[in-house]
C-alpha positions as CSV (number, residue, x, y, z in Angstrom):
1,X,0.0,0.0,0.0
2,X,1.2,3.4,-1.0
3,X,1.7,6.2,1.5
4,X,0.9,9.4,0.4
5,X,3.1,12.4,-0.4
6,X,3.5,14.6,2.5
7,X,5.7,18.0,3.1
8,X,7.5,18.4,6.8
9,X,6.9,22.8,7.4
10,X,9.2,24.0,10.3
11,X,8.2,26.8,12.3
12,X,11.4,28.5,14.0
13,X,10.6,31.7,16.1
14,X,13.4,33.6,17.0
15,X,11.8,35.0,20.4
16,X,13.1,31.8,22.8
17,X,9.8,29.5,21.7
18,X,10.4,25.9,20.6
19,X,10.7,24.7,16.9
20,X,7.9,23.2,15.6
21,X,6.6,21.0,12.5
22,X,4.0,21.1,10.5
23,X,3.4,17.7,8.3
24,X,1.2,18.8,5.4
25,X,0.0,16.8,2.1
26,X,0.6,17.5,-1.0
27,X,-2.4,17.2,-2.5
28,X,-3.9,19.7,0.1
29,X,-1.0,22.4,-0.4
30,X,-1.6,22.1,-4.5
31,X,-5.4,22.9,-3.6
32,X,-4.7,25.6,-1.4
33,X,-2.3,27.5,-3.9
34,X,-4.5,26.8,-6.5
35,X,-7.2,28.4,-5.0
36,X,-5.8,31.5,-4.0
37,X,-4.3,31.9,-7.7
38,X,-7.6,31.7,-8.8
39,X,-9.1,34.3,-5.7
40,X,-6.1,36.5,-7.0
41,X,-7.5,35.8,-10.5
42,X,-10.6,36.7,-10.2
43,X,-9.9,39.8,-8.1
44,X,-7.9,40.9,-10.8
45,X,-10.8,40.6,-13.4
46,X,-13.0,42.5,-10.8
47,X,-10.3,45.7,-10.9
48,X,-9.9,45.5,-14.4
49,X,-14.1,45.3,-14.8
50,X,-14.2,48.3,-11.9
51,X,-11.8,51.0,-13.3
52,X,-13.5,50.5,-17.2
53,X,-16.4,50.6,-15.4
54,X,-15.6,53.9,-14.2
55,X,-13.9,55.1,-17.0
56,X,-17.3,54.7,-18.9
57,X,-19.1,56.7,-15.7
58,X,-16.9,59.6,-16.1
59,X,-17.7,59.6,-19.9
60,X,-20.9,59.4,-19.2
61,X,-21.5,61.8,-16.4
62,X,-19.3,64.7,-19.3
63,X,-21.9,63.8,-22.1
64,X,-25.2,64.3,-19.5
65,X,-23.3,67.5,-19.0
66,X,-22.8,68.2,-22.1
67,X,-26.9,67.2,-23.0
68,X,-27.8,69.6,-19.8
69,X,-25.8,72.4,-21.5
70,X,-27.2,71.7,-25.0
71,X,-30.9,71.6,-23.6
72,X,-30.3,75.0,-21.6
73,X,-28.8,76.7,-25.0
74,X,-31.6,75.5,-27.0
75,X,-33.8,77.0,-24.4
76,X,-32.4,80.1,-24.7
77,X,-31.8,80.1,-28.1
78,X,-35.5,79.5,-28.4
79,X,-36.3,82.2,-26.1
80,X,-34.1,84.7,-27.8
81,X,-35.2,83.8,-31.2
82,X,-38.9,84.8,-30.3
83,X,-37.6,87.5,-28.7
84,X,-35.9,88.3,-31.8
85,X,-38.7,87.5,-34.0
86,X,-40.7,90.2,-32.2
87,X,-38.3,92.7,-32.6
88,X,-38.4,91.8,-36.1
89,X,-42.2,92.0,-36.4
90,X,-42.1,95.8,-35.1
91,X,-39.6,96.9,-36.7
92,X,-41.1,95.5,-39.9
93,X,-43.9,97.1,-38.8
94,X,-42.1,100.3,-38.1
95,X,-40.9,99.6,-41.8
96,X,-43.9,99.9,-43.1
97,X,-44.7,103.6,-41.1
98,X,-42.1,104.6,-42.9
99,X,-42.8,103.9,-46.3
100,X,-45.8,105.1,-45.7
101,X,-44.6,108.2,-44.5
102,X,-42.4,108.7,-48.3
103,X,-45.0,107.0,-50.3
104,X,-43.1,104.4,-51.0
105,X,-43.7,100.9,-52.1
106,X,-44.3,97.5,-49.6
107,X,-40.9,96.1,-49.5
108,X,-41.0,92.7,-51.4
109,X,-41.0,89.4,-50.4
110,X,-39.0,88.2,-52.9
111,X,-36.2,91.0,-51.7
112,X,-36.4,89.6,-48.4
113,X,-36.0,85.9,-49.3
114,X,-33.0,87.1,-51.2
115,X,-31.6,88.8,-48.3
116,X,-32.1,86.3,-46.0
117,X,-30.6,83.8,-48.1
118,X,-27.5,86.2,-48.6
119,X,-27.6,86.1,-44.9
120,X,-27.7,82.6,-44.7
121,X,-24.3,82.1,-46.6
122,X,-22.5,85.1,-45.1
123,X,-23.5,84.1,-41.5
124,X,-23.7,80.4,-41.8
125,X,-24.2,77.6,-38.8
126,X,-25.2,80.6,-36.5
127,X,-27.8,82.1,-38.9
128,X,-30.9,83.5,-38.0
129,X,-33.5,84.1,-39.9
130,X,-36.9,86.5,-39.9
131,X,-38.9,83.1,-39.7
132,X,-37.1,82.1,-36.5
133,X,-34.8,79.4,-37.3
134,X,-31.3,79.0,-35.8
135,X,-28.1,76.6,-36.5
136,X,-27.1,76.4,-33.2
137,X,-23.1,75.8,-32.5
138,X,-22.0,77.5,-29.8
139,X,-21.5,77.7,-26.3
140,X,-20.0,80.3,-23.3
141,X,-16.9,80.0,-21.8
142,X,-18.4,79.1,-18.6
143,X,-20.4,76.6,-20.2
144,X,-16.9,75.4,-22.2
145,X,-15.6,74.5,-18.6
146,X,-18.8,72.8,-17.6
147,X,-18.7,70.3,-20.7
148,X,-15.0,69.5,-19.4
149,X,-12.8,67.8,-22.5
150,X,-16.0,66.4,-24.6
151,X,-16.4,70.3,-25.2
152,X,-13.5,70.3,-27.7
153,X,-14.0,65.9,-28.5
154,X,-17.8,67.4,-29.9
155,X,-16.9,70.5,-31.6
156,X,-18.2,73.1,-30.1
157,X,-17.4,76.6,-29.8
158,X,-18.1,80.0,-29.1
159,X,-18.9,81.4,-32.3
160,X,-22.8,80.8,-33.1
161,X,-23.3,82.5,-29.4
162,X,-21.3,85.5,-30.3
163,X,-23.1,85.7,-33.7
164,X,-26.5,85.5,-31.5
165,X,-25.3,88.2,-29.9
166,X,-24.1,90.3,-32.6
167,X,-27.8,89.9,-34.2
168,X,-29.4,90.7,-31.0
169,X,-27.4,93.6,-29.6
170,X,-27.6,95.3,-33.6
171,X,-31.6,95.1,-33.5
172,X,-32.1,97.7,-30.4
173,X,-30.1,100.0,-32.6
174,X,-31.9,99.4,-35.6
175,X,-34.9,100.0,-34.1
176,X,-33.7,103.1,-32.5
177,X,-32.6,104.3,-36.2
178,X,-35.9,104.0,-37.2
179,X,-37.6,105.7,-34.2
180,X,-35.7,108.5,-35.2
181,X,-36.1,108.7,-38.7
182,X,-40.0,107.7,-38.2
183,X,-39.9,110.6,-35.9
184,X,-37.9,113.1,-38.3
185,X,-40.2,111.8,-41.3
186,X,-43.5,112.4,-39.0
187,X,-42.7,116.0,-38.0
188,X,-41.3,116.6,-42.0
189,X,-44.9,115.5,-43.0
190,X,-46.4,118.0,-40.7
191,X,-44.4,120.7,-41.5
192,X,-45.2,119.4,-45.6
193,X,-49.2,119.5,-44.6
194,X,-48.7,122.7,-42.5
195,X,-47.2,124.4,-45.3
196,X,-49.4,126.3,-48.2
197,X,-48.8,124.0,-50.9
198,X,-51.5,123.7,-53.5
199,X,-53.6,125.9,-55.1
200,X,-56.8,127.1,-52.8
201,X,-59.3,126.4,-55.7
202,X,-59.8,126.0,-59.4
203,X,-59.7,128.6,-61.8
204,X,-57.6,131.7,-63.9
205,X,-55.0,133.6,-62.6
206,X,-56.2,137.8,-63.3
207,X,-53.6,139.3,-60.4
208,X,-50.5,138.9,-59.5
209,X,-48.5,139.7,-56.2
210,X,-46.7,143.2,-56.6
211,X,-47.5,146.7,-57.5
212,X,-50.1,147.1,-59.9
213,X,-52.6,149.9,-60.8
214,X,-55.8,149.8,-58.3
215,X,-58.6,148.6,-60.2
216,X,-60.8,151.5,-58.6
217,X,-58.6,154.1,-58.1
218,X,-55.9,153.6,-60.9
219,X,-53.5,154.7,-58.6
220,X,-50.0,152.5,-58.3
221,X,-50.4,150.1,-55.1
222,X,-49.2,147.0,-53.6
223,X,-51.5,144.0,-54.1
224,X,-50.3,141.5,-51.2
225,X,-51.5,138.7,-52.9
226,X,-52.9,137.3,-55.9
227,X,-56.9,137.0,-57.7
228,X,-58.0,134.1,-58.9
229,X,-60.9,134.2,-61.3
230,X,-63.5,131.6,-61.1
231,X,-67.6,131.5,-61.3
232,X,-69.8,132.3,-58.4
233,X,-69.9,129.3,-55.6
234,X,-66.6,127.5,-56.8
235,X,-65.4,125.6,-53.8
236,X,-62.2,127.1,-51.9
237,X,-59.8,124.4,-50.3
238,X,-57.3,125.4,-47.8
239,X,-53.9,125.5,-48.5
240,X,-52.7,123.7,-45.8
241,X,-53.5,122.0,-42.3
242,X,-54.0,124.6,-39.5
243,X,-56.9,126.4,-37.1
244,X,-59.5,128.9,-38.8
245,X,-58.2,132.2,-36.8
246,X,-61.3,134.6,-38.9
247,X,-64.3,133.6,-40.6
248,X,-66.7,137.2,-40.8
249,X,-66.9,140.0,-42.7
250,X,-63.4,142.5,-43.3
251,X,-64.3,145.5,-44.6
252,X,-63.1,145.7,-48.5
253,X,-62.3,142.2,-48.0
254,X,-65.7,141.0,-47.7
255,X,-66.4,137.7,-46.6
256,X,-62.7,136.8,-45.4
257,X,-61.0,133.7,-43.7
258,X,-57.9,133.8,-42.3
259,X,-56.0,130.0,-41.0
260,X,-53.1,130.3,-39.1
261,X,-51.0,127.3,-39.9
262,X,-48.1,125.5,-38.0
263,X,-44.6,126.8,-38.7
264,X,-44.9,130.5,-38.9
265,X,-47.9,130.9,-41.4
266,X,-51.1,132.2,-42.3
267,X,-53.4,132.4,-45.3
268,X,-55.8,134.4,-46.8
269,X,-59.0,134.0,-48.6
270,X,-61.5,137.2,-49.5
271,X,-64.5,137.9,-51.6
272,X,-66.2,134.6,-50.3
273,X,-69.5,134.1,-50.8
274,X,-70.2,131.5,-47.8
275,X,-67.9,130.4,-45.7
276,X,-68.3,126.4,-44.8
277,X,-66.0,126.5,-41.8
278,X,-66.5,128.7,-38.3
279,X,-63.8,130.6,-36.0
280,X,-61.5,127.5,-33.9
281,X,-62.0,124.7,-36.3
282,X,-59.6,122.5,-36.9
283,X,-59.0,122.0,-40.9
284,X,-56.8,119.8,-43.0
285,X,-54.7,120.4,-46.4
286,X,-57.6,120.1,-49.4
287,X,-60.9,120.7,-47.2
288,X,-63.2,122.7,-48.7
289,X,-63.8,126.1,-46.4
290,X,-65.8,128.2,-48.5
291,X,-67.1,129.7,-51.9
292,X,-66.2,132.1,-54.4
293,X,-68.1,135.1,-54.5
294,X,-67.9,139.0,-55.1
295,X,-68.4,140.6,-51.7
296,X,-66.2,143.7,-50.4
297,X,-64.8,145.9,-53.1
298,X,-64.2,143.4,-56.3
299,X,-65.2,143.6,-59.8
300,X,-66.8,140.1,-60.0
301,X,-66.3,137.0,-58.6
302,X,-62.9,135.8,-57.8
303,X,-60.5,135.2,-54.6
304,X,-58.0,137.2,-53.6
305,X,-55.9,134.7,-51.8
306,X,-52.4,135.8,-49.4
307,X,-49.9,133.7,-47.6
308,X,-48.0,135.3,-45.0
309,X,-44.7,134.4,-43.2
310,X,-43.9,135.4,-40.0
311,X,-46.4,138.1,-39.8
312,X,-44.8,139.5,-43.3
313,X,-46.8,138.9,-47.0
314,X,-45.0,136.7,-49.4
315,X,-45.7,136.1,-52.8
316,X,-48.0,133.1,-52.5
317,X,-46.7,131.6,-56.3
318,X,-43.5,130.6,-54.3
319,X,-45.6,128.2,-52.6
320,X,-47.8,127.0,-55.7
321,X,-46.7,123.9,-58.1
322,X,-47.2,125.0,-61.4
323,X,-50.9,124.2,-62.1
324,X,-53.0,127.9,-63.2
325,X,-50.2,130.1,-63.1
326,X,-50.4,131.4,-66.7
327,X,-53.1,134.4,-66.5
């Protein structure tokens, strides 16, 4: 019968205690050893399994930052584009004033697709556009450090923000441009309809402004205005907007009315007929304020009309287009 294969361990302390031995088999050492290589093993796998593990964590915990950035950017970018887009709509809007303020034309769509598309290739990724759409690529600094190295592995940078920004900070001053020129166009129109500019009614011019000989007296005086013939009743429209300062009788004027317009003048119409407007009315460029007639001193029916400036008579063909002026 064979014996089986056994190892003799000696344990020698070197504090005074006796040796002793330790009879182990073979069999049972081999088992031991080759469990703790495989303990050793598969603690090894565990490590390696752990640190990819948390290699992918960290790679995972950068790209939720990276989605938490992108969804607060698109946010924004959102908010600032309806922001935007309202701007947009008044100033279009403000657009529109305007034109209508020169008589001009609606600007075209057709102009405006064309300019945004010339927009789209001169701005590019960060374009945006009057419907509202926006290539987003770009991110803050702040926001760069957030998104850690994936900032840089993903491409992102710092130029569709700072062409945002450039769009958005250009529009307060565009609409400010156009506050002032609707403003300068507004009070240019009123001075325009405040200023004698047409001819008061329809008919033949029989006096000028300028010494002449008086038709009752045929003595040399100065005519302050100019005669207008016309038949009885003709309709007299004022030459510009202003506030009816006389409406009565005036002597050798007859029936008279007198507007005192914005800017420094005042008209004159005599001889009336009627009158259709009273003292303190309010009247606009073209209304009609009375009729032609022959009262006062006057050798049929006409209007003598006057414009004055600054308290001083002018000659009102200065301020009359071309229309009637042969007599």
């Amino acid at each position: 019968m064979s014996r089986k294969k056994r190892i003799t361990i000696m344990w020698i302390p070197h504090w005074g205690s006796s040796p002793r031995n330790f009879n182990v088999s073979l069999g049972l050492l081999t088992s031991v050893a080759a469990l703790v290589l495989a303990v050793a093993t598969g603690l090894g796998i565990l490590g390696r399994d752990y640190i990819h593990m948390q290699a992918k964590l960290d790679d995972l915990h950068r790209l939720e930052k990276v989605k938490n950035i992108q969804e607060s950017q698109l946010e924004q970018f959102a908010r600032e584009s309806r922001e935007m887009a309202q701007e947009l709509e008044e100033i279009k809007e403000m657009d529109r004033e305007v034109r209508e303020l020169l008589e001009m034309e609606e600007f075209q769509e057709e102009k405006l697709e064309e300019l945004e598309e010339d927009g789209d290739r001169q701005v590019g990724s960060g374009t945006l556009t009057s419907r509202g759409s926006l290539g987003i690529q770009g991110y803050s600094l702040r926001e760069k450090e957030a998104a850690g190295d994936n900032y840089n592995y993903l491409g992102y940078g710092n130029q569709g923000l700072e062409e945002m920004d450039s769009i958005r900070f250009s529009l307060p001053s565009t609409r400010v441009s156009l506050e002032e020129l609707e403003n300068l166009l507004k009070e240019e129109k009123s001075r325009r309809a405040g200023t004698p500019s047409i001819w008061p009614l329809e008919g033949r011019l029989t006096s000028s402004y300028g010494y002449r000989a008086c038709p009752f007296t045929g003595r040399r005086t100065f005519h302050q205005g100019i005669d207008v013939g016309a038949p009885r009743g003709t309709s007299i429209y004022a030459a510009a907007d202003g506030v009816i300062e006389m409406a009565r009788y005036n002597g050798g004027m007859g029936k008279t009315i007198i507007i005192d317009h914005p800017y420094g003048h005042k008209t004159l119409y005599a001889h009336l007929i009627d009158y259709k407007v009273k003292e303190g009315e309010e009247v606009k460029k073209g209304d009609v304020i009375g009729f032609v007639g022959s009262t006062g001193f006057s050798t049929g029916p006409h209007l003598h009309y006057e414009v004055h400036r600054e308290g001083e008579p002018v000659d009102p063909m200065e301020y009359l287009p071309e229309k009637n002026r042969e007599s």
